[in-house]
N, C-alpha and C positions, 0 to 999 in steps of 0.2 A: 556165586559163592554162597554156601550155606551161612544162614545167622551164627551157628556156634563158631565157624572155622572164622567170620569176622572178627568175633570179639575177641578169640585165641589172638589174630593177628595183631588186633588193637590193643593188648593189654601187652602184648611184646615189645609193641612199636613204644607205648609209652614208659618200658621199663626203660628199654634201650636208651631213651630221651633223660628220665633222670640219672639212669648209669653215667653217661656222656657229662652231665652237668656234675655230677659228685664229681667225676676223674679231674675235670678241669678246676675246680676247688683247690682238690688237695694236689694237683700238677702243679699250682699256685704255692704252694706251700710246701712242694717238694724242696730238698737240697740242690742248689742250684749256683748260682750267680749270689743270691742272698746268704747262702750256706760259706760261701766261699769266703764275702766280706766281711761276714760277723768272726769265723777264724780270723782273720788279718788282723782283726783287733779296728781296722781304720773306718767301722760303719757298726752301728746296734741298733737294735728294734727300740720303738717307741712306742708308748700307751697308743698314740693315736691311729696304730696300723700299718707307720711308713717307716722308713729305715732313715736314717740319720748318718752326717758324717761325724766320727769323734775328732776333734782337735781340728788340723789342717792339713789336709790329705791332696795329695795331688790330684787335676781338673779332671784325670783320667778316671779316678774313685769318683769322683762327685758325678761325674757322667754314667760311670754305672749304677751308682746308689739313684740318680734320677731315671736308669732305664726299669729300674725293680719298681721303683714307684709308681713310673705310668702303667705297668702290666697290675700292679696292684690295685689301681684305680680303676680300669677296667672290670676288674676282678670283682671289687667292690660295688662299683656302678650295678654289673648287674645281679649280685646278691642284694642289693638294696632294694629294684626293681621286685625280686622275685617273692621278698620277704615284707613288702611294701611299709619300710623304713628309710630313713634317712643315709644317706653313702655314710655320711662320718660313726652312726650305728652300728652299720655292718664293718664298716672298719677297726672299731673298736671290741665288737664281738672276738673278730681274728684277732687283733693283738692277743686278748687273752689266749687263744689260741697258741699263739706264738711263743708267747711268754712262759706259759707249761710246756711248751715241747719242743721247740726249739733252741732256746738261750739255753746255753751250755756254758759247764765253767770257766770262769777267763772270757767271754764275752759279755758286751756291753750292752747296755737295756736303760731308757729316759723311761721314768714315770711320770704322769701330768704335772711334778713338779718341776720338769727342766731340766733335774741333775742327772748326770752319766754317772752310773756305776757300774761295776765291774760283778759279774755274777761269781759270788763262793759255791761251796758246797751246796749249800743252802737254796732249796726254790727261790724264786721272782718273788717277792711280795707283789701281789698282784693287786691292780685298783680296787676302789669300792664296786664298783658295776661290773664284775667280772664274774660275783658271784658263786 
């Protein structure tokens, strides 16, 4: 194989690699399972990345809001790896993430101070490190 038609292959191969990793990102972040409980009203996003139950939701909620979590964790794990930061970093990175584009109104959203509210018209106020 010729030097140029290596490097051709070689720059494909490693576009493909990061394509792959963006899609799984934002598959992360797609509307999904998380999309579903932040409607119900019975689960919100939180500053620190993970989803939250509101109030007292039946074990059946609590078991999904823990299945989004451990894929989150994952998720996290290795953008924390990739970006060679701390998991709770990269998790907080996406919160902001979340926070501008997911939390819709009528859904619920904890800021690092604890409290549930209720998203108005109004964006997130979003933390200090959100930037």
């Amino acid at each position: 194989m010729k030097r140029s038609t290596k490097l051709i292959f070689a720059a494909g191969l490693g576009l493909a690699i990061a394509l792959a990793g963006a899609t799984a990102a934002s598959a992360m972040l797609q509307p999904g399972e998380a999309a579903e409980l932040r409607a119900s009203g019975v689960a919100g996003e939180q500053a620190d990345g993970y989803m939250g139950v509101v109030g007292s939701p039946a074990s059946d909620t609590r078991a999904k809001v823990e299945a989004v979590n451990i894929r989150r964790r994952a998720h996290y794990t290795d953008l924390a790896a990739k970006r060679g930061v701390k998991i709770e970093e990269a998790a907080a990175t996406v919160a902001c993430e979340i926070f501008r584009d997911r939390v819709a109104p009528g859904q619920f959203y904890r800021l690092t101070d604890g409290i549930w509210r209720k998203r108005d018209s109004a964006p997130v106020p979003l933390p200090h490190y959100c930037g």
